[in-house]
VOSE-57726 format. One record per residue: x, y, z of N, C-alpha, C, O, CB in turn; residue in one letter. Coordinates in steps of 0.001 Angstrom, whole numbers, plus 500000, padded with zeros to 6 digits. Glycine has a CB too. Layout:
// residues N
XYZXYZXYZXYZXYZa...
// end
This chain:
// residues 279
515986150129278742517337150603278406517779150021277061517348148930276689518349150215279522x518582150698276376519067150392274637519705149342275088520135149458276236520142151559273590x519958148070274392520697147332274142521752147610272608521391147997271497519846146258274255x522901147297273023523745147490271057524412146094271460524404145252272359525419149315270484x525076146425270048525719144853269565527104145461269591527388146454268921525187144031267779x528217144649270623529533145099270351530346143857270352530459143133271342530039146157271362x530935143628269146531699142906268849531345140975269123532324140263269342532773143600269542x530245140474269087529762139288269281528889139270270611528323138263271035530877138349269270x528853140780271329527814140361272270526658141581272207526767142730271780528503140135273861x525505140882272801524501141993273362524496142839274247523535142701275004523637141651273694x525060143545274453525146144517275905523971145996275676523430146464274674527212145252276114x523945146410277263522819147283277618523837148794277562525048148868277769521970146788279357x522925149848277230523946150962276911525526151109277781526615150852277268523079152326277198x525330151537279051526566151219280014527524150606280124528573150924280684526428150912280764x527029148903279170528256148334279276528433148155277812528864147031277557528362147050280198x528262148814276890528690148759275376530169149704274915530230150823274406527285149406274482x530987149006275213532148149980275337533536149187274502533868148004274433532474150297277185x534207150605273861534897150152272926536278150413273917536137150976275003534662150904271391x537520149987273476539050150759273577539298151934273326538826152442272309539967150324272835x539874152450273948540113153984273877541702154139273103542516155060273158540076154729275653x541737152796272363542759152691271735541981152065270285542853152056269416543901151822272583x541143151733269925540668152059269002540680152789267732540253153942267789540242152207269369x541183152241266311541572152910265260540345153959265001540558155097264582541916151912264086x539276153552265241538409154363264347538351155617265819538079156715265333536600153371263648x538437155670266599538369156573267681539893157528267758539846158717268073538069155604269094x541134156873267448541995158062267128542184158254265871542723159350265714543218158038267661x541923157494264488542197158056263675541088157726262592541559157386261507543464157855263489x539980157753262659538657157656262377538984156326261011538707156407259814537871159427261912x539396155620261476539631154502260464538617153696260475538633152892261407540795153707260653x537766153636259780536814152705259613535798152880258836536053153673257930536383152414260585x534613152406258820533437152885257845531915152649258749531902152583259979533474151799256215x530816152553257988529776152686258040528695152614257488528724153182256396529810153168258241x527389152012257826526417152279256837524723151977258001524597151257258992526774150957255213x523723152854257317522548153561258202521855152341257064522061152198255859522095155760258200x521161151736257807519783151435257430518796151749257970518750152045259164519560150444257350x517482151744256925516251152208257482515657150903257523515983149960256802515438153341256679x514522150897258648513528149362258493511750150242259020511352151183259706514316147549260220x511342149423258361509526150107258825508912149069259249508815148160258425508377150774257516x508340148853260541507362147695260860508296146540261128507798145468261472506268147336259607x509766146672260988510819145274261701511012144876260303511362143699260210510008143757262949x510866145631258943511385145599257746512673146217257396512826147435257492510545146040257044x513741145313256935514486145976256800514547146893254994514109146287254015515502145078257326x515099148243254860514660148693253397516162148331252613517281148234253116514113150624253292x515806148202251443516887147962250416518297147464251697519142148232252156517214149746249258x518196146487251897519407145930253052520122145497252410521279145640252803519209144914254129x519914144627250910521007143900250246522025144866249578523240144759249414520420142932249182x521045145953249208522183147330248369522841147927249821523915148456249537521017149075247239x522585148016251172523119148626252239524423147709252483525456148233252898522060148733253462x524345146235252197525180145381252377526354145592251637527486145793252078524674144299252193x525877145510250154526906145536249201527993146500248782528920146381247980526374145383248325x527466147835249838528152149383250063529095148994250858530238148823250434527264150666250767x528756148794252151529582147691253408530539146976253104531614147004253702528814146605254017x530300146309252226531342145292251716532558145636250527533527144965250170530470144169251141x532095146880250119532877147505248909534140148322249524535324148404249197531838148589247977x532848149254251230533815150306251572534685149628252464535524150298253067533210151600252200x534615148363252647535794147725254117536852147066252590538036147405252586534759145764255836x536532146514251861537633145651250529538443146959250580539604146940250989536832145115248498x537565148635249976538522149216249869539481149711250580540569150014250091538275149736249473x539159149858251910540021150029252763540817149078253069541941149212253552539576150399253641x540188147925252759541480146718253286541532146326254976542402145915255745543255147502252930x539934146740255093539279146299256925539053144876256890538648144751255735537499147072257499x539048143807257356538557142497257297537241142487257713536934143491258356539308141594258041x536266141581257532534608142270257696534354141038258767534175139888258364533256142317255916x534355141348260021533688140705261332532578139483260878532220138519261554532806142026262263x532250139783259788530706139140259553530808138088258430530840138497257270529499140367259041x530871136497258733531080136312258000530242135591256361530643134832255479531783136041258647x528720136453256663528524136641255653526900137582255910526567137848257065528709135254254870x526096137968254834525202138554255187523707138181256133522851138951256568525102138905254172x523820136719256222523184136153257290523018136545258117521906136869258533523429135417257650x524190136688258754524243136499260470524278138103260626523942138554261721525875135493261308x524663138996259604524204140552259786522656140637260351522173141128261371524278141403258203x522088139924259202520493139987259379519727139642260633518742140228261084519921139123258453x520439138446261178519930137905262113520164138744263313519230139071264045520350136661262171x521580139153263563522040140087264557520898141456264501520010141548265348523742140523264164x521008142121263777519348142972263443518223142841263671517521143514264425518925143087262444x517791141437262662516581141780263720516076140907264983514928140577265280515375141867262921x517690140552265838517280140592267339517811142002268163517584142264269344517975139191268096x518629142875267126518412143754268195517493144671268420517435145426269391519242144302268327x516369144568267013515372145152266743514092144590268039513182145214268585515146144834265126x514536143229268160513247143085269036513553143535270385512800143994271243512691141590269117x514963143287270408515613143724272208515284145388272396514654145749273390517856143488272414x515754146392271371514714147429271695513523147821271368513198149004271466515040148230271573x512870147069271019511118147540270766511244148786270026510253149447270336510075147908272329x512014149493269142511638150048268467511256149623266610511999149326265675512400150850268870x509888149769266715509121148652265543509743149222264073510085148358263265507004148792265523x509856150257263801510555151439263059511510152413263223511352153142264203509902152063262810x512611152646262403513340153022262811515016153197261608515075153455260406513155152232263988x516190152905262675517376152811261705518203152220262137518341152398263347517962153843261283x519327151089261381519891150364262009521819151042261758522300151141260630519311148799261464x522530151374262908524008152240262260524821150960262556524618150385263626524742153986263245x525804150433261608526384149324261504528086150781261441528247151796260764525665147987259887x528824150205262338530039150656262271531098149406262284531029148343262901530202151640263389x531852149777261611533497148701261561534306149159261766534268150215261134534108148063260475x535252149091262353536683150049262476537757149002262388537611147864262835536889151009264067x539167149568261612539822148311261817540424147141263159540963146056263380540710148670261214x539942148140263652540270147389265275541562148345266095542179149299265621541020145381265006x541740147577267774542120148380268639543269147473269054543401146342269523541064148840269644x544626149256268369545905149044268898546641150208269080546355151306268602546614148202268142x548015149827270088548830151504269843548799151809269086548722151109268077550006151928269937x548853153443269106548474154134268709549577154254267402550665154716267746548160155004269661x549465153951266146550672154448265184549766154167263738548894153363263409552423153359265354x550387155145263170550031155977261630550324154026260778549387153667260066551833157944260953x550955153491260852551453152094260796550690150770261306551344150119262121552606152140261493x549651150349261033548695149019261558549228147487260855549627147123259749546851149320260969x549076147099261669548764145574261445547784145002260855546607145364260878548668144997262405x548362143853260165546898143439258730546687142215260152545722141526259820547546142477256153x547024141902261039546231140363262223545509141363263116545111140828264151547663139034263523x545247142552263027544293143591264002542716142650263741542044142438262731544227145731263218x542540142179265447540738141662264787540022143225264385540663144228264698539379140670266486x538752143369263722538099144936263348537085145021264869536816144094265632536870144980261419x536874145755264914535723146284265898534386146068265328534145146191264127535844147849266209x533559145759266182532313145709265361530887146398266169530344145851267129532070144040265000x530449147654265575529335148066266578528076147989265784527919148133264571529528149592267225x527191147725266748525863147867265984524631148262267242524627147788268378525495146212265075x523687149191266715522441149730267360521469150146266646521406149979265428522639150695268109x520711150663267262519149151095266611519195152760266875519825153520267610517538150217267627x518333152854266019517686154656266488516888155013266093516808154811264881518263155854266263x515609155857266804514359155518266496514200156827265437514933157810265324513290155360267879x513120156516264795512445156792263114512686158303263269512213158845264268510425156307262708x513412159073262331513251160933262720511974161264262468511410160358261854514198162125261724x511083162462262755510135162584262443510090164019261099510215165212261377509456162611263781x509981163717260356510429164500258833509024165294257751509128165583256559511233162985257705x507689165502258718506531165500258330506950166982257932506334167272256907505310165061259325x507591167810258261507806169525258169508587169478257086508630170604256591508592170431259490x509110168847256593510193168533256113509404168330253977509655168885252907510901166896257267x508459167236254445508113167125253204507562168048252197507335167878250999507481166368253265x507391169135253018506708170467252283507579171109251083507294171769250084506506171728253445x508817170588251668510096171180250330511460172248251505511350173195252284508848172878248609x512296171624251146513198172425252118514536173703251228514876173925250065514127170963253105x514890174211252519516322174909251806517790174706252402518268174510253519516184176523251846x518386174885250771519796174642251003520590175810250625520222176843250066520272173453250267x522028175368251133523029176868250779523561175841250102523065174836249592524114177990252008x524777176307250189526379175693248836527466176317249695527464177297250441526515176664246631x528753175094249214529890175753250015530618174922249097530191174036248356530108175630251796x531929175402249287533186174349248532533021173095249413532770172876250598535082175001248647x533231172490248492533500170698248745535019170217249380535711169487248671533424169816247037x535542170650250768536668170236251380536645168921251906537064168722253046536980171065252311x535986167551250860536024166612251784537368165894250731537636166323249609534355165719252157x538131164656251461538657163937251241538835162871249353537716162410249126538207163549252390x539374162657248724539376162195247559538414161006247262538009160833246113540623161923247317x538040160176248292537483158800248352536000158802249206535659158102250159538653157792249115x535193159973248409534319159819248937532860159038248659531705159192249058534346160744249122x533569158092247730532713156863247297532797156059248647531760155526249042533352155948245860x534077155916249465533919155290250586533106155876251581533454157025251856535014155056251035x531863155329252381531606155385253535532486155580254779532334154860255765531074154534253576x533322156466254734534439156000256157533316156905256992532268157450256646536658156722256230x534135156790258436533591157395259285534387158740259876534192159216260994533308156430260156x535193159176259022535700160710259090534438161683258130534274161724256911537566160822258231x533798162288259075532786163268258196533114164488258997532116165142259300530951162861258171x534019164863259330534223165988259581533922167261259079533665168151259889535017165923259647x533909167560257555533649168427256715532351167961256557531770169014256292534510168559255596x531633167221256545530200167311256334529359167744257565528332168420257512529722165997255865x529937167261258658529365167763260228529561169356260140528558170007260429530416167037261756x530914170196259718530639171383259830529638172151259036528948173118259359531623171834259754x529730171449257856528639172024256640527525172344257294527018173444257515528175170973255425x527025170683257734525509170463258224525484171781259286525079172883258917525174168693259097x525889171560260421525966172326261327526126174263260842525439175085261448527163171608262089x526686174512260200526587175645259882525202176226258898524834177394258773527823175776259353x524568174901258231523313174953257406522142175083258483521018175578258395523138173562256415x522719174548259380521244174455260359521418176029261271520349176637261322521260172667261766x522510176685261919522540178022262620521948178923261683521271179834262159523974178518263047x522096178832260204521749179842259546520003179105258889519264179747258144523165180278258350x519749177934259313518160177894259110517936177103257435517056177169256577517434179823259174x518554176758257497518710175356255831518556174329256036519591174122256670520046174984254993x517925173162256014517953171896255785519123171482255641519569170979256672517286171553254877x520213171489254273521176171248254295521941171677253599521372172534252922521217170479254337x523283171572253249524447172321252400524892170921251525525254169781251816525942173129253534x524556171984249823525305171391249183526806171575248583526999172681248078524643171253248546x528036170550248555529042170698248437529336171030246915528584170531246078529562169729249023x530658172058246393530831172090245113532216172138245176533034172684245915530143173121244373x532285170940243554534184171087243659534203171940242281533170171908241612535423169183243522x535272172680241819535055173400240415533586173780239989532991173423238972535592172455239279x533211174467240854531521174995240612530671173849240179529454173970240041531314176220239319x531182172968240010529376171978239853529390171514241609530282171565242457529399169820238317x528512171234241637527488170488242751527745168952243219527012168062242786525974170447242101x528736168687244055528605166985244062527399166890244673526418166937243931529788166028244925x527197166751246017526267166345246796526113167006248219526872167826248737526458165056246865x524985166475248717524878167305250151525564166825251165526304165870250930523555167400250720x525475167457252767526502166392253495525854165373253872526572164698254610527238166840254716x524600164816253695523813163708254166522707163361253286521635162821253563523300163974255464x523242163838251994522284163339250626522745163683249693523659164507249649520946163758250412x522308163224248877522517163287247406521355164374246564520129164417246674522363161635246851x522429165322245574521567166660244866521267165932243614521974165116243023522516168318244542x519738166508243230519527166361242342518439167669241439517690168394242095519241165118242581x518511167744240315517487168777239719517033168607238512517924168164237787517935170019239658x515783168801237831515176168749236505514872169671235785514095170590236044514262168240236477x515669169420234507516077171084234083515070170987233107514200170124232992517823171601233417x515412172487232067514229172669231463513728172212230944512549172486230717514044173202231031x514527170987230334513330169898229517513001168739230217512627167680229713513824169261228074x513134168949231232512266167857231726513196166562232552512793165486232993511422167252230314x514433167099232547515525165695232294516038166020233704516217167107234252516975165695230762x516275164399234255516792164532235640518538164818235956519170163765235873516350163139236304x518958165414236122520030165979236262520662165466237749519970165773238720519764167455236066x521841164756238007522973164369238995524176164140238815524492163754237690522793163461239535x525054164272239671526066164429239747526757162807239322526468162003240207526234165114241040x527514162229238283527612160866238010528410160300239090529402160788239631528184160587236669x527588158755239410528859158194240052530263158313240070530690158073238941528873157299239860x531058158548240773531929158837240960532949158817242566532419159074243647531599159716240380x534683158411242407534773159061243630534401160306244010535498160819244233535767159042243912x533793160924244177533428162681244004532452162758244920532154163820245467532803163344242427x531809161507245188530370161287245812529944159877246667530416158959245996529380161361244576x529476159490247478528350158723247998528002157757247210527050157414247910527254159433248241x527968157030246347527187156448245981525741156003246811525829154939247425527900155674245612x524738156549246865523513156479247832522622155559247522522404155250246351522769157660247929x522084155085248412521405153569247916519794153894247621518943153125247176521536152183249345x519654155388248044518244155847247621518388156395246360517612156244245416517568156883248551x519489157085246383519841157430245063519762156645243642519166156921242601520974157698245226x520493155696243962519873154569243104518440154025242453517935153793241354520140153740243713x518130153980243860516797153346243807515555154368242843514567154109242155516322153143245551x516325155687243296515364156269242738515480157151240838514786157773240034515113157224243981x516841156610241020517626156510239308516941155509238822516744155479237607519412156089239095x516530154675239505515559153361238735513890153487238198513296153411237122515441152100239937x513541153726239638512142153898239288512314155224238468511524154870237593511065153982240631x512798156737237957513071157485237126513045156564235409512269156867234503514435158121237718x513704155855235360513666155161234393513086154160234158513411153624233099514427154987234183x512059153501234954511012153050234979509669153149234629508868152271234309511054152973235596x509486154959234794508516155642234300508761156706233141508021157624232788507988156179235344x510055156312232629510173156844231373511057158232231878511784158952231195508590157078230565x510890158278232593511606159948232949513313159677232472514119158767232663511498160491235183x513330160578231986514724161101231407515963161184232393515764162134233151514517162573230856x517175160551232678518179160578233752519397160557232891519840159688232140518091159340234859x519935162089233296521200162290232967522475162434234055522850163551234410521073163373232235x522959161490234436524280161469235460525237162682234751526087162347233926525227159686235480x525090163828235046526183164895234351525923165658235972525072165322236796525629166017232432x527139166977236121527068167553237067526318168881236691526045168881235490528291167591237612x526034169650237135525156170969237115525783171921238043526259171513239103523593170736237572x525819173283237687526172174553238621524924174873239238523862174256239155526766175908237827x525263176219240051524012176746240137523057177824238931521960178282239249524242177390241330x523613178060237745523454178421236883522352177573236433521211177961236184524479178573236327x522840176272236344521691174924236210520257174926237014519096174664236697522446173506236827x521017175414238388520031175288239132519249176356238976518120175878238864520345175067240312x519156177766238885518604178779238564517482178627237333516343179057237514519653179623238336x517888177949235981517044178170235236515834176113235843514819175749235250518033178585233316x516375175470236836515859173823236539514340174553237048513968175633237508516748172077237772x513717173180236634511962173142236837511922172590238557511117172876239444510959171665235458x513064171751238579512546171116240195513815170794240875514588170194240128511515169529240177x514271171010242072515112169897242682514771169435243901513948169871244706516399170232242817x515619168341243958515130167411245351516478166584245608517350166132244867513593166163245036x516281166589246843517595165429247229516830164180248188515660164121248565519123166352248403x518031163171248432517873161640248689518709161393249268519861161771249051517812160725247752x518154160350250592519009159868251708518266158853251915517199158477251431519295160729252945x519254158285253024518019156749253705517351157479254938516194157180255230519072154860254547x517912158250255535516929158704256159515453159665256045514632159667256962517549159044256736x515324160227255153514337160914254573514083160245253150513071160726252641514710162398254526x514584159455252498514108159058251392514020159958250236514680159664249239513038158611251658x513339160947250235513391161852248862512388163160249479511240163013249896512591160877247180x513136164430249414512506165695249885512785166692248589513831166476247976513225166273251425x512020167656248174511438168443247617512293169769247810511910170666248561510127168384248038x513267169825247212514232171427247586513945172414246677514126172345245461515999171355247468x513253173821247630512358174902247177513373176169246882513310177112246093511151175252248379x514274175787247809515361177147247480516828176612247484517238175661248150515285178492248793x517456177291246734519082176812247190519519178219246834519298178922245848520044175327246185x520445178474248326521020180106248662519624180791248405518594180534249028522479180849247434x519782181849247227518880183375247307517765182284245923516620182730245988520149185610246536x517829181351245058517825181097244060515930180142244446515840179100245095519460180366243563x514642180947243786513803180020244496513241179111243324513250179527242165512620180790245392x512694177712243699512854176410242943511482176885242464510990177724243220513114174764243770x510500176459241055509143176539241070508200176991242074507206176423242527508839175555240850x508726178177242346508218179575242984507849178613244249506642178521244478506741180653242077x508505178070244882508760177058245983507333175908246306506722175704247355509130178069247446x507144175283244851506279174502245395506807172816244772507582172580243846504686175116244951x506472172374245175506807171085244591506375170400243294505173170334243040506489170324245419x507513169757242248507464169951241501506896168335240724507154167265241276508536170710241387x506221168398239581505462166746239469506531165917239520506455165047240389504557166304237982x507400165925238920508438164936238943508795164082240324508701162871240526509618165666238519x509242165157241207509271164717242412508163163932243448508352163145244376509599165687242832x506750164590242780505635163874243397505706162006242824505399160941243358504053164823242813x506139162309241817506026161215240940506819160361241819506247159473242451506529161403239405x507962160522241912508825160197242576509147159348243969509787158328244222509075161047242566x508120160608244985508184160140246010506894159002245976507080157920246533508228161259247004x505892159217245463505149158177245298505249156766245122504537155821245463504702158434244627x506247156868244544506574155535243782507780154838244499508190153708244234506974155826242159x508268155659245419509464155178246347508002154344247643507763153252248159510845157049247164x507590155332247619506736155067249081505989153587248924505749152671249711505370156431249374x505770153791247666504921152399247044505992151382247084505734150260247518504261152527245298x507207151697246651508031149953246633508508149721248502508468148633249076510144149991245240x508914150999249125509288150571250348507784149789251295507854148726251912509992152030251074x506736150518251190504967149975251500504979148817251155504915147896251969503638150645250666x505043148692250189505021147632249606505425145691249578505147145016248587505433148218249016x
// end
């Protein structure tokens, strides 16, 4: 049976239970962040940390933890309590549980959840996938991690009935991002094309990672936004998450990517991700 981590203890699924007065449960106040680990490794954890710690300051959540230690440690015992060797770790905070009013208290202790979930299996996936586009109805602060994804759950969900991988969001016709990754494309000369940091977006910790090694191997990275106009004439696109790491996008809507095969850049790419996380 799962064991999670709620609020300073270990409990078995059944008895892992929050208040039904709970901020983040009536008014989705709180945040979040997914790590991946391979083999009881945790991946890029210090950049997963430092997201954590940005999106609770900005909200003005107090952080349960009082420092990145005892995160770690809490991890990987709950990693051994469920035997899953690989996998993902979902760290939730909420500001904590009181009546119910639009009006909180800064002495609220926060809630603190934590569990595992085992590795998706994404082998169909690497072949190169497809996406649609929709307007971007999410919230102004979507540099924060909160845990209101409402508009990204419908996206996703409506990308998957109609048979897409995923939907990318657009505000004023460029492209921020997908609802569970970050867009990216390489246009005709060769140059990596994304949407710039910004509230507008995610800041993604694969995203990053892989803005690095890009410029590591010389490849060209331009943080500007792109239409689909962009996307129509680019050589390649691909998007980035922690859960899939970096996939190969062959079509977006009617529009098909390098006659849908995958493009070097991206090989380059994923290679070299696979090599530092292996590694």
């Amino acid at each position: 049976m799962e064991t999670y981590y709620v609020n300073g203890f270990f409990k078995r699924r059944n008895n892992a239970k929050i208040s039904v007065e709970d901020r983040g449960f009536n008014f989705s106040d709180g945040v979040y962040e997914l790590i991946s680990y391979l083999d009881e490794k945790l991946i890029f954890f210090e950049k997963h940390y430092l997201r954590l710690s940005k999106s609770l300051l900005t909200l003005k959540i107090s952080s349960p933890l009082s420092n990145k230690k005892i995160l770690k440690l809490i991890i990987k015992r709950l990693i051994k309590l469920n035997k899953i060797k690989s996998g993902y770790i979902y760290i939730q905070i909420t500001r904590g549980t009181a009546k119910r009013n639009h009006v909180y208290s800064q002495q609220i202790p926060p809630n603190l959840v934590i569990f595992c979930l085992p590795l998706r299996k994404i082998e169909k996936f690497k072949r190169g996938v497809k996406v649609r586009t929709s307007e971007d109805l999410r919230w102004g602060r979507c540099d924060v991690k909160s845990i209101s994804l409402l508009p990204n759950i419908l996206e996703k969900q409506i990308a998957f009935n109609q048979g897409y991988y995923e939907t990318w969001q657009m505000k004023d016709n460029y492209i921020t991002e997908g609802t569970t990754s970050n867009a990216f494309i390489v246009d005709r000369n060769g140059s990596i094309r994304t949407y710039p940091k910004s509230k507008h977006i995610l800041g993604g910790v694969t995203r990053d990672v892989i803005i690095q090694i890009a410029k590591k191997k010389s490849i060209k990275i331009i943080e500007k936004a792109f239409t689909l106009n962009d996307v129509k004439y680019c050589k390649e696109a691909f998007l980035t998450s922690t859960t899939v790491k970096i996939l190969p996008v062959i079509k977006v809507n009617d529009i098909k990517i390098n006659t849908m095969k995958i493009g070097e850049v991206t090989k380059i790419l994923t290679n070299n991700i696979n090599k530092k996380i292996n590694g």
